[in-house]
C-alpha positions as CSV (number, residue, x, y, z in Angstrom):
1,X,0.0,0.0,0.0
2,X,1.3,3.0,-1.0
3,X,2.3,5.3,1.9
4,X,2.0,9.0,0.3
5,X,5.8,9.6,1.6
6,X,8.6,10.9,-1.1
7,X,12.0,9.7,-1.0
8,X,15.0,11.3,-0.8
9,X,16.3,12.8,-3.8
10,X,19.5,12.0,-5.5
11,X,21.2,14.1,-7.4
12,X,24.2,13.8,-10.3
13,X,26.5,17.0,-10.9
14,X,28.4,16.9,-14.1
15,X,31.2,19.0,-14.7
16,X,31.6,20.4,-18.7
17,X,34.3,20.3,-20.0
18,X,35.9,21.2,-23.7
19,X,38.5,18.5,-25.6
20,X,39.4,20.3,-28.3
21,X,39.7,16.6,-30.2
22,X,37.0,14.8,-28.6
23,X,34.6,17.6,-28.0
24,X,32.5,18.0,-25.4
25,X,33.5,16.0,-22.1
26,X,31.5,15.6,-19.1
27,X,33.0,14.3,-15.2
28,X,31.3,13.1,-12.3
29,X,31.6,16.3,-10.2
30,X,29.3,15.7,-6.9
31,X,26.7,13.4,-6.3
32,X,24.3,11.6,-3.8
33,X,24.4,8.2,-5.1
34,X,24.6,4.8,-2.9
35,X,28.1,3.4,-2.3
36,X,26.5,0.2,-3.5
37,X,25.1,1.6,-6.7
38,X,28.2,1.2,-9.8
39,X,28.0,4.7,-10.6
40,X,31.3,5.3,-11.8
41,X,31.2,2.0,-14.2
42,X,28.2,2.7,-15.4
43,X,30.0,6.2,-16.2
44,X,32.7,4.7,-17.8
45,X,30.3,2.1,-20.2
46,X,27.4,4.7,-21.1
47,X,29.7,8.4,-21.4
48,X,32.2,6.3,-23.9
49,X,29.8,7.5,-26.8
50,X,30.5,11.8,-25.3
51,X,27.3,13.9,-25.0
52,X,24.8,10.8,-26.5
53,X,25.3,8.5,-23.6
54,X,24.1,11.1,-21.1
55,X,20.7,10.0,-21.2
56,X,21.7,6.1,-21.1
57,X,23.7,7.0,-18.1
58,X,20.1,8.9,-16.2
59,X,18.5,6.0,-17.3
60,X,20.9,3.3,-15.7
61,X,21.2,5.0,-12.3
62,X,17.4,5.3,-12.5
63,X,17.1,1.6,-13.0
64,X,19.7,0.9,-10.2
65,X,17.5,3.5,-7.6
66,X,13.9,2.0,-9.0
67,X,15.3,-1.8,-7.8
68,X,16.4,0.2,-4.8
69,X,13.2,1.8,-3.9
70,X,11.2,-1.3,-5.0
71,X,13.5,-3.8,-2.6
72,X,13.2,-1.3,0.5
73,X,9.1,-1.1,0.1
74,X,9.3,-5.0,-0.1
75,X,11.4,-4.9,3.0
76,X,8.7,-2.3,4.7
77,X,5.8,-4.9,4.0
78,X,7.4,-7.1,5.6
79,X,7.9,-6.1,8.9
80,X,4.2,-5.7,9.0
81,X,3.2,-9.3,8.7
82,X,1.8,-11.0,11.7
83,X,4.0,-13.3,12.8
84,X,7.2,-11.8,11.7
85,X,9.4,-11.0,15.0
86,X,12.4,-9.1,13.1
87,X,13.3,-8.2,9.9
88,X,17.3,-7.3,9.1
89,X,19.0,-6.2,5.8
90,X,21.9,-5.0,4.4
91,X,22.9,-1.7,3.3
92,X,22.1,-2.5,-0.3
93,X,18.8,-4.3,0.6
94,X,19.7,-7.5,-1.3
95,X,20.0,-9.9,1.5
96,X,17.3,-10.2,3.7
97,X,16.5,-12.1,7.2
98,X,13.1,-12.6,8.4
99,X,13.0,-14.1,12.2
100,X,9.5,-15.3,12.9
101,X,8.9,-17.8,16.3
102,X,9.5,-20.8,14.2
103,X,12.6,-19.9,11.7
104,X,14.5,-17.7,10.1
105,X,14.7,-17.2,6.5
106,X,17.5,-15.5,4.4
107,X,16.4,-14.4,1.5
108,X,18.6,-12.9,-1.7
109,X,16.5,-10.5,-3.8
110,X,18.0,-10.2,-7.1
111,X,16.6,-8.6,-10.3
112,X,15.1,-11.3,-11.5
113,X,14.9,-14.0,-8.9
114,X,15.0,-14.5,-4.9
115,X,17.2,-17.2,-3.4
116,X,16.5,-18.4,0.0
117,X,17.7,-20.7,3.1
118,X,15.1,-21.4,5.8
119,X,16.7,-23.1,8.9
120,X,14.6,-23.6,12.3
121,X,15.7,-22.7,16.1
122,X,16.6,-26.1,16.3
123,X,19.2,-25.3,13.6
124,X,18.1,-27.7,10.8
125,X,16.9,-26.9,7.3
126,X,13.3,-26.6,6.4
127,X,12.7,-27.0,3.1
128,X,9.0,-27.0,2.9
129,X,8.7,-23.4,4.3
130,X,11.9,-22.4,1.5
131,X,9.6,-24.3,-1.4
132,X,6.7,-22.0,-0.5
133,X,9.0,-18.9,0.0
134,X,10.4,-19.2,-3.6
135,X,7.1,-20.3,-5.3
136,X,6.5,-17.2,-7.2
137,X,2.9,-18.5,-8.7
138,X,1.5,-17.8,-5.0
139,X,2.1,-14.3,-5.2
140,X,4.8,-11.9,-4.4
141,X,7.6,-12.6,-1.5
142,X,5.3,-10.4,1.3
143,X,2.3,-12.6,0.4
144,X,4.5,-16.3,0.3
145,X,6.2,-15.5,3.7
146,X,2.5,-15.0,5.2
147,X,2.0,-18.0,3.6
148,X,4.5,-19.6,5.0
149,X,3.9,-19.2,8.4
């Protein structure tokens, strides 16, 4: 559900510059970009084509700050299920543990698929809750782990 909050703002500051034999040359000046976020190699790949590869360059970091923003809302939900004791992430909001009375899930959200290890309190490995965790026909991840429980 959709919270009616904005998030922070990032910003990119480009310095111009003039090559008198390549042209026009832009640098990464100042920004407010993630640590985690490959801002600099996505530089390097999208500004190797000069002034055209500015707007592949928006477009990437976009990309990279839409997964962001998509992961952390994900993350959000799920400390709001019933049942779910703790929720802890990293910086980057790619691995994810969910504590709930019974187990403890760790959960790898990549771009296009979730990877996941489910052990109990009693330290063995519980398959049947990891099955229903990765099952992506039941839903998104916030509606499996309810599932799950």
């Amino acid at each position: 559900m959709w919270e009616g909050v904005f998030e922070l703002p990032h910003y990119v500051i480009l310095k111009k510059d003039f090559d008198e034999e390549i042209g026009e040359t832009y640098t990464i000046h100042r920004h407010t970009i993630p640590s985690f976020i490959p801002i600099v190699e996505t530089y390097e790949t999208t500004m190797k084509e000069g002034v055209s590869g500015l707007e592949q360059f928006a477009q990437s970091l976009h990309r990279h700050l839409i997964l962001l923003s998509n992961r952390a809302a994900i993350v959000a939900r799920l400390k709001k299920v019933i049942g779910v004791e703790e929720v802890k992430t990293d910086e980057a909001v790619r691995l994810v543990e969910v504590v709930t009375a019974e187990w403890s899930a760790k959960i790898m959200l990549g771009e296009k698929a979730e990877r996941c290890v489910v052990i109990d309190h009693e330290k063995s490995r519980r398959k049947d809750v990891e099955e229903i965790i990765l099952d992506q026909s039941k839903g998104d991840l916030v509606e499996r782990v309810s599932m799950a429980m």
